[in-house]
ZAVEX-985318 format. One record per residue (C-alpha): x, y, z; residue in one letter; residue number from 1. Coordinates in nm, 4 decimals, m for minus. Each point is the difference from the previous one (the first is absolute). Example, Ala and Ser with C-alpha at 12.3 -4.5 7.8 and 13.67 -1.06 7.14 Angstrom:
<sites>
> px	py	pz	r	k
> 1.2300	m0.4500	0.7800	a	1 $
> 0.1370	0.3440	m0.0660	s	2 $
</sites>
This chain:
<sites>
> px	py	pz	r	k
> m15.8141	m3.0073	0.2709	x	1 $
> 0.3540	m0.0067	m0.1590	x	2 $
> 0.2413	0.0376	0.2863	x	3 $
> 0.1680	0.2729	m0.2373	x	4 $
> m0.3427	0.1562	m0.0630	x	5 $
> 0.0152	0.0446	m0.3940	x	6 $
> m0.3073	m0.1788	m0.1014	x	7 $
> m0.2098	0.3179	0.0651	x	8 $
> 0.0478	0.3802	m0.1155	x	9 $
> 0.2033	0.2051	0.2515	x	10 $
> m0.1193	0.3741	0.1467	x	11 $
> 0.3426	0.1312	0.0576	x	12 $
> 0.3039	m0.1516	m0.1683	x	13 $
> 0.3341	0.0657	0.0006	x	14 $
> 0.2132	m0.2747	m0.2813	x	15 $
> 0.3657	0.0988	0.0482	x	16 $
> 0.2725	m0.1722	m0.2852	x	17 $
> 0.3781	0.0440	0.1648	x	18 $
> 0.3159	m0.0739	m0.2366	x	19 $
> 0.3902	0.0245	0.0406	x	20 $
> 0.1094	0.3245	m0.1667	x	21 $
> 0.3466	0.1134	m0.2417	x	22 $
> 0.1414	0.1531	0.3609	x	23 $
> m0.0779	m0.3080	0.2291	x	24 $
> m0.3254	0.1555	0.1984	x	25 $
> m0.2923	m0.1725	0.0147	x	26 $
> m0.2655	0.2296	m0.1803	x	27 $
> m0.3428	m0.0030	m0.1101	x	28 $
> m0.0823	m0.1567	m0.3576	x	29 $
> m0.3862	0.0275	0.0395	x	30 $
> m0.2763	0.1600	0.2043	x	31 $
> m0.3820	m0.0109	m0.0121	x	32 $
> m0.1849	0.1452	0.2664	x	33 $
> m0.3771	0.0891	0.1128	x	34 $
> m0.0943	0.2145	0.2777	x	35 $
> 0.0117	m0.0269	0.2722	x	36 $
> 0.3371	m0.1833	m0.0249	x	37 $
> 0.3188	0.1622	m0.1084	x	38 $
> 0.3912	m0.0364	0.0386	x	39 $
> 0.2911	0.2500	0.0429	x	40 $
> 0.2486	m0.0416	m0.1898	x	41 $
> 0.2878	m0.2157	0.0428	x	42 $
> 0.2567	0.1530	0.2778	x	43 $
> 0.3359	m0.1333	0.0849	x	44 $
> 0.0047	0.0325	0.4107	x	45 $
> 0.2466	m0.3062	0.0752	x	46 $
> 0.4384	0.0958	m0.0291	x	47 $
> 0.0051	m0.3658	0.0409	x	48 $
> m0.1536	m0.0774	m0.3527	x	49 $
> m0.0197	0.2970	m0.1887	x	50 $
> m0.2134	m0.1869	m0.2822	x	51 $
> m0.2663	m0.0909	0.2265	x	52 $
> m0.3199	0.1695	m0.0825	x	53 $
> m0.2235	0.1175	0.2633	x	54 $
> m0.3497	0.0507	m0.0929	x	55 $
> m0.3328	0.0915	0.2310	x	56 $
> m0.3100	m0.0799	m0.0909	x	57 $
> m0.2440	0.2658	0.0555	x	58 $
> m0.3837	0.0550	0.0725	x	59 $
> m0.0990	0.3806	0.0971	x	60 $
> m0.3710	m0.1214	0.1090	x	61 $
> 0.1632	m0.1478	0.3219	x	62 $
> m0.0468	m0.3100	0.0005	x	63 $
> m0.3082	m0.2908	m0.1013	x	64 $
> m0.3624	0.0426	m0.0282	x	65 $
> m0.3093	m0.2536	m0.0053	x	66 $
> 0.0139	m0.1058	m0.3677	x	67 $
> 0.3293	0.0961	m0.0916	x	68 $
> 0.2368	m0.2232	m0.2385	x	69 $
> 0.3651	0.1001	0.0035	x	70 $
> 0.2505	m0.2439	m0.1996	x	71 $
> 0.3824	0.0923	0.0153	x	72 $
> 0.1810	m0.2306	m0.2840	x	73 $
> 0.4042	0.0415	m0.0035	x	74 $
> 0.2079	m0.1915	m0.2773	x	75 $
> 0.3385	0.0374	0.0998	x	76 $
> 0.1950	m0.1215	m0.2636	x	77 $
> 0.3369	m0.2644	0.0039	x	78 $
> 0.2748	0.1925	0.2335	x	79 $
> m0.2114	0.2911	0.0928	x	80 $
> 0.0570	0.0915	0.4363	x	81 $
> m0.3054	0.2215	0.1132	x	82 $
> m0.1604	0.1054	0.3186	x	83 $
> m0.3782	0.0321	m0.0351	x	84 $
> m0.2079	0.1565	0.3066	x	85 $
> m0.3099	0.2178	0.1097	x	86 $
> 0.0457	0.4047	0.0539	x	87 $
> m0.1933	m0.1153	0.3045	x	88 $
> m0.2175	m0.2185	0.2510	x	89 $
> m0.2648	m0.1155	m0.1950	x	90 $
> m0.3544	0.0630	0.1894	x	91 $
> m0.3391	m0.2335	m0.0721	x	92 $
> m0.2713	0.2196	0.0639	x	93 $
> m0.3639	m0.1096	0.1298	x	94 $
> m0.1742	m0.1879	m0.2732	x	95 $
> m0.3832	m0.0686	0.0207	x	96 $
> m0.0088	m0.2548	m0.2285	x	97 $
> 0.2656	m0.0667	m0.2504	x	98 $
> 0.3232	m0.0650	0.0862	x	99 $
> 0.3238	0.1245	m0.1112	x	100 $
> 0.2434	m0.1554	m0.2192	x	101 $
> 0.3608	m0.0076	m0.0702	x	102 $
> 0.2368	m0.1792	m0.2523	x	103 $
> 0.3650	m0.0301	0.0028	x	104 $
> 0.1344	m0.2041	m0.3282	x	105 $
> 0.3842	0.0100	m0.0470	x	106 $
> 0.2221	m0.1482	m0.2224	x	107 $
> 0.3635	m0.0408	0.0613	x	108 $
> 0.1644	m0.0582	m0.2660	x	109 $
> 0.3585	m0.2619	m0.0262	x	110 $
> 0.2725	0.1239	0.2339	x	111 $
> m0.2520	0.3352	0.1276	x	112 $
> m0.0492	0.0545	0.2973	x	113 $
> m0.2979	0.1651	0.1538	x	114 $
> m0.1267	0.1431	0.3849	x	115 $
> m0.2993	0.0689	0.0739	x	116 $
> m0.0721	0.1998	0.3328	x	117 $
> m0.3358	0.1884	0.0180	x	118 $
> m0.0564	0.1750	0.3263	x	119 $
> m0.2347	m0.0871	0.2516	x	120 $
> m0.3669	m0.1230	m0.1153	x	121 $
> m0.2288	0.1345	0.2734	x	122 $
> m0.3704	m0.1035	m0.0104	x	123 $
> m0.2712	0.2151	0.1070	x	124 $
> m0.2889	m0.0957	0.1986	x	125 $
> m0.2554	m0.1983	m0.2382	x	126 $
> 0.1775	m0.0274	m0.2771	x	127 $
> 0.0810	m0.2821	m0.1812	x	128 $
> 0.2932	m0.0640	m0.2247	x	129 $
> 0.0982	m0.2998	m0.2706	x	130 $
> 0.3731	0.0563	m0.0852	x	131 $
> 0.2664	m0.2477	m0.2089	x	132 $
> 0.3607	m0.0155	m0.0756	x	133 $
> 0.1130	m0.1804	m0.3100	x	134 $
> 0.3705	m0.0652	m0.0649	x	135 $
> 0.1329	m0.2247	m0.2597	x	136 $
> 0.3706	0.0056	m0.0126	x	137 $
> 0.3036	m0.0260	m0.2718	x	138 $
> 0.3331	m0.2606	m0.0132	x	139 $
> 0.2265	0.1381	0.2774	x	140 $
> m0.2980	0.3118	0.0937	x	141 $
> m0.1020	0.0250	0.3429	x	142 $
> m0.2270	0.2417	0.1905	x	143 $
> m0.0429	0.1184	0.3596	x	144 $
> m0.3536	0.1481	0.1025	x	145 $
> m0.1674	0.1286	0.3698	x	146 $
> m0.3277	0.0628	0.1145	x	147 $
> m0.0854	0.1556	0.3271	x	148 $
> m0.3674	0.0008	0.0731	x	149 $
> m0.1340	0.2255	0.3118	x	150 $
> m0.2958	m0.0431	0.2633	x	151 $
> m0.1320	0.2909	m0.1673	x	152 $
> m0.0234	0.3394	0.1166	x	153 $
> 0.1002	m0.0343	0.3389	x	154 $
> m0.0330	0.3522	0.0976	x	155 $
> m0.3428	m0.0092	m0.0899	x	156 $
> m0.0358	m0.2548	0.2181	x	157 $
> m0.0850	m0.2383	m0.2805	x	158 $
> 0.2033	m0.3642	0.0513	x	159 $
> m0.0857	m0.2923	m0.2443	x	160 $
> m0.3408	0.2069	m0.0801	x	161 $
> 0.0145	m0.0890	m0.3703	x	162 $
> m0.2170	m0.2712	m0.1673	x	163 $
> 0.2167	m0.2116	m0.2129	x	164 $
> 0.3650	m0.0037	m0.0593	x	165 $
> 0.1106	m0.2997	m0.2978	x	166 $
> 0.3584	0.0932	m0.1384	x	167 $
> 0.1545	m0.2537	m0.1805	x	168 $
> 0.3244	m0.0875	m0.1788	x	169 $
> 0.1520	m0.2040	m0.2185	x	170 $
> 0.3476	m0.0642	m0.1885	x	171 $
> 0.0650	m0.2283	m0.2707	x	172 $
> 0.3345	m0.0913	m0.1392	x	173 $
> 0.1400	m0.0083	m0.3427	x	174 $
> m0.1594	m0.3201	m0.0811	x	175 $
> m0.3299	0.1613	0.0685	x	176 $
> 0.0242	m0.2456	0.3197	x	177 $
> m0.1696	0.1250	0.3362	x	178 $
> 0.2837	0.1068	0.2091	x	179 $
> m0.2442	0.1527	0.3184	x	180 $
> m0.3427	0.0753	0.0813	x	181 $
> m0.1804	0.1621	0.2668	x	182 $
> m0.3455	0.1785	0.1281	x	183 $
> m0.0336	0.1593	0.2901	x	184 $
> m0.3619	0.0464	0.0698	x	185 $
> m0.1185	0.1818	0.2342	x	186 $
> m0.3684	0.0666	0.1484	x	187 $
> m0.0181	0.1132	0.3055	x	188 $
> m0.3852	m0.0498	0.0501	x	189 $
> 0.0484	m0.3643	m0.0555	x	190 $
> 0.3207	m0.0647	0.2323	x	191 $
> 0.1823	0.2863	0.1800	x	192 $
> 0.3106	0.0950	m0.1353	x	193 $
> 0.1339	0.0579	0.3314	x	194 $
> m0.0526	m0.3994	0.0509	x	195 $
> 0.2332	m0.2669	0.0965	x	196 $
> 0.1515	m0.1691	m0.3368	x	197 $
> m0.0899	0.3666	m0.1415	x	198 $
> 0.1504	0.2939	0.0765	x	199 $
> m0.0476	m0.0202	0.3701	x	200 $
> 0.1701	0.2545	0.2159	x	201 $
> 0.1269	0.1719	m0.2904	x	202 $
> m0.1479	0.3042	m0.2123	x	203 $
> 0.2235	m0.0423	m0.3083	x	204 $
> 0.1245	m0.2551	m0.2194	x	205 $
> 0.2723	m0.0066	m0.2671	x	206 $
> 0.0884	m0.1744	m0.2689	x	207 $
> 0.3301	m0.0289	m0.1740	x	208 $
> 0.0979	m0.2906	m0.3009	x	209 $
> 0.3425	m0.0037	m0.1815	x	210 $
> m0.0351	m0.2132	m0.3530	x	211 $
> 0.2581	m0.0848	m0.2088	x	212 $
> 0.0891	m0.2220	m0.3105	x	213 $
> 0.3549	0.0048	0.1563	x	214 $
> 0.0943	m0.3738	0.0901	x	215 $
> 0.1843	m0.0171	0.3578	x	216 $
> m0.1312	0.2893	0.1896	x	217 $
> m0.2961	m0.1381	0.1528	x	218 $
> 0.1047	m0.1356	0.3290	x	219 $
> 0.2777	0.2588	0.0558	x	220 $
> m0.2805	0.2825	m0.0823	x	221 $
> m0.2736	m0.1497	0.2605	x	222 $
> 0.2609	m0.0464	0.2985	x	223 $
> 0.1439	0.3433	m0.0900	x	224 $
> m0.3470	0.1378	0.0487	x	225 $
> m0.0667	m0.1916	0.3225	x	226 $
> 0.3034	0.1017	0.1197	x	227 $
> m0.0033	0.3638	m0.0357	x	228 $
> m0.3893	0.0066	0.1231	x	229 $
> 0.0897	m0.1108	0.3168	x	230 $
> m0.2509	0.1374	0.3023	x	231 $
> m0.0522	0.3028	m0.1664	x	232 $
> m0.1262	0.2930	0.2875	x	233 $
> m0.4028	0.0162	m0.0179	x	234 $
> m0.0321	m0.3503	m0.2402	x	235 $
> 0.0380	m0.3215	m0.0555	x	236 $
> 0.1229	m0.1322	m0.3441	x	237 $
> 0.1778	m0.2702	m0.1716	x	238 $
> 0.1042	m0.1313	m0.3171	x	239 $
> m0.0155	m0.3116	m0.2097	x	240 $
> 0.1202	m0.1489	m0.3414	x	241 $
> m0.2495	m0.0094	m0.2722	x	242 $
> m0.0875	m0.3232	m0.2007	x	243 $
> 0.2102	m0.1194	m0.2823	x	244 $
> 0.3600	0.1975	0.1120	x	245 $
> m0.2540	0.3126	m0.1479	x	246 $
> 0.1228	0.2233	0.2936	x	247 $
> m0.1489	0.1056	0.3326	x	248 $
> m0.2849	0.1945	0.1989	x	249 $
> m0.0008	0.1689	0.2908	x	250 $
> m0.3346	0.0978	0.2362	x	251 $
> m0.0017	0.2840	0.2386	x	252 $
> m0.2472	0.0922	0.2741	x	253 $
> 0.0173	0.3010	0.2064	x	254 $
> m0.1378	0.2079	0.2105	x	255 $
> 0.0558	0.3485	m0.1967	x	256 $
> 0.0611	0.0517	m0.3542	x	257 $
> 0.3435	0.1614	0.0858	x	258 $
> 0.1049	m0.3209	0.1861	x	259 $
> m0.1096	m0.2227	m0.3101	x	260 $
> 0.1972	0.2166	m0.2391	x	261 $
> 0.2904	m0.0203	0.1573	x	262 $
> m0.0124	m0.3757	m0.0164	x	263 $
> m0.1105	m0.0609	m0.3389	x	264 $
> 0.3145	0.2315	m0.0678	x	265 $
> 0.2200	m0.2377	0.1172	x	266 $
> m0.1275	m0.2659	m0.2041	x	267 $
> 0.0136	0.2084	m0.2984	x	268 $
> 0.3284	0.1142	0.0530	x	269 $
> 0.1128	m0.3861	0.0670	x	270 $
> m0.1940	m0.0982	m0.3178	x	271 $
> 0.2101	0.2939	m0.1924	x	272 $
> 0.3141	m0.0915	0.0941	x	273 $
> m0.0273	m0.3268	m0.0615	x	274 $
> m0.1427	0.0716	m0.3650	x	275 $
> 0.1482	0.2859	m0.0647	x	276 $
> 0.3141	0.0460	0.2221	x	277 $
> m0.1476	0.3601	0.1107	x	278 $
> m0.1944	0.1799	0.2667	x	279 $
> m0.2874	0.1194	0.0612	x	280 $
> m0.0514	0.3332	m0.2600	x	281 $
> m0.0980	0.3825	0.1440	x	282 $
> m0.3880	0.0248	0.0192	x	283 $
> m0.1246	0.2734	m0.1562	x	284 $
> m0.3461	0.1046	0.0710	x	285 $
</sites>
């Protein structure tokens, strides 16, 4: 399978074009969308950066079903600043047979720059879910994306109850050169998730990469990370340079989803400053 998952027709798809416009703001240029999938439009939460667009991506059926095909495809075009992100946790319901899919493609375009923070990804007991994250990235662009995935439904009692979990990612540079790569697989029928050299102790694990085309920030962004993860309260995390001088990643694991937000926060807001010399924005959900 293509690790951006365009080589076979989509259910749901949601193809996003984001330009510069006359007054500054990032705006859209171009939308396409088919149900369930669907954006707001673009708001402008952040007094920081008042031409940052923030846009959620939306699907009223809840979350992913057995057979289901969702592709989200963002071109943000040369200087564009936007915030992309979920109206909500995204659920993966029971499948029987078929798995679910989901496909992230974005494009950042020469001097952009682009975040992508969904919220929590909670699998259900039995089901099964094949997910990727393509990024390929612009002269001088960077991007900064998170993933939190949960147990499951704790409160149901269910804890690493689901089938399969693969989520992968990958970021290429302006060369088209491989700047990262990772899968996280996990099954926990064939090795417990709550395993040593798994997840072990903890219930959730987070995921945070900063990537830029920026020459000199690499080292300074990874120890900025590290430094500002510390021994967060309820989790362990740490930080590391990426290959190249491409930027950083941080992993979280934690005992509550609360206690892994809060850390993957502080990454993000280390990764902003360093990229963007501001905060974190307001969340509005």
């Amino acid at each position: 399978m293509n690790i951006s998952g365009w080589d076979r027709p989509a259910g749901g798809r949601l193809e996003l074009g984001l330009r510069v416009g006359t007054d500054g703001r990032t705006e859209l240029a171009s939308r396409r969308q088919a149900f369930p999938l669907r954006m707001t439009v673009p708001h402008y939460l952040d007094a920081q950066d008042e031409t940052m667009a923030f846009i959620y991506v939306q699907n009223p059926t809840g979350g992913l079903f057995g057979g289901d095909r969702l592709v989200v495809k963002v071109d943000a075009g040369n200087e564009t600043r936007a915030h992309l992100t979920t109206q909500s946790a995204t659920k993966v319901y029971r499948t029987d047979d078929r798995g679910a899919e989901q496909h992230v493609d974005l494009s950042v375009g020469d001097g952009a720059y682009l975040e992508y923070v969904p919220d929590t990804l909670i699998p259900h007991a039995r089901s099964r879910l094949e997910q990727s994250l393509c990024v390929r990235l612009g002269r001088g662009a960077s991007f900064v994306g998170t993933e939190l995935v949960a147990p499951g439904r704790l409160a149901r009692g269910e804890r690493f109850a689901y089938t399969r979990l693969n989520l992968s990612t990958s970021v290429r540079g302006p060369a088209d050169s491989e700047l990262c790569a990772e899968t996280m697989q996990l099954e926990p029928a064939r090795r417990a998730v709550s395993a040593a050299g798994v997840l072990g102790q903890w219930a959730y694990v987070g995921t945070l990469i900063a990537v830029t085309d920026r020459p000199g920030l690499s080292g300074a962004l990874a120890q900025t990370m590290d430094d500002v993860l510390g021994e967060p309260d309820g989790a362990v995390a740490a930080a590391g340079e990426l290959p190249y001088g491409s930027g950083a990643v941080a992993r979280v694991l934690a005992e509550s989803a609360p206690a892994a937000r809060r850390a993957l926060d502080e990454a993000w807001a280390a990764a902003r400053r360093a990229l963007l010399g501001l905060a974190l924005p307001p969340r509005r959900k």
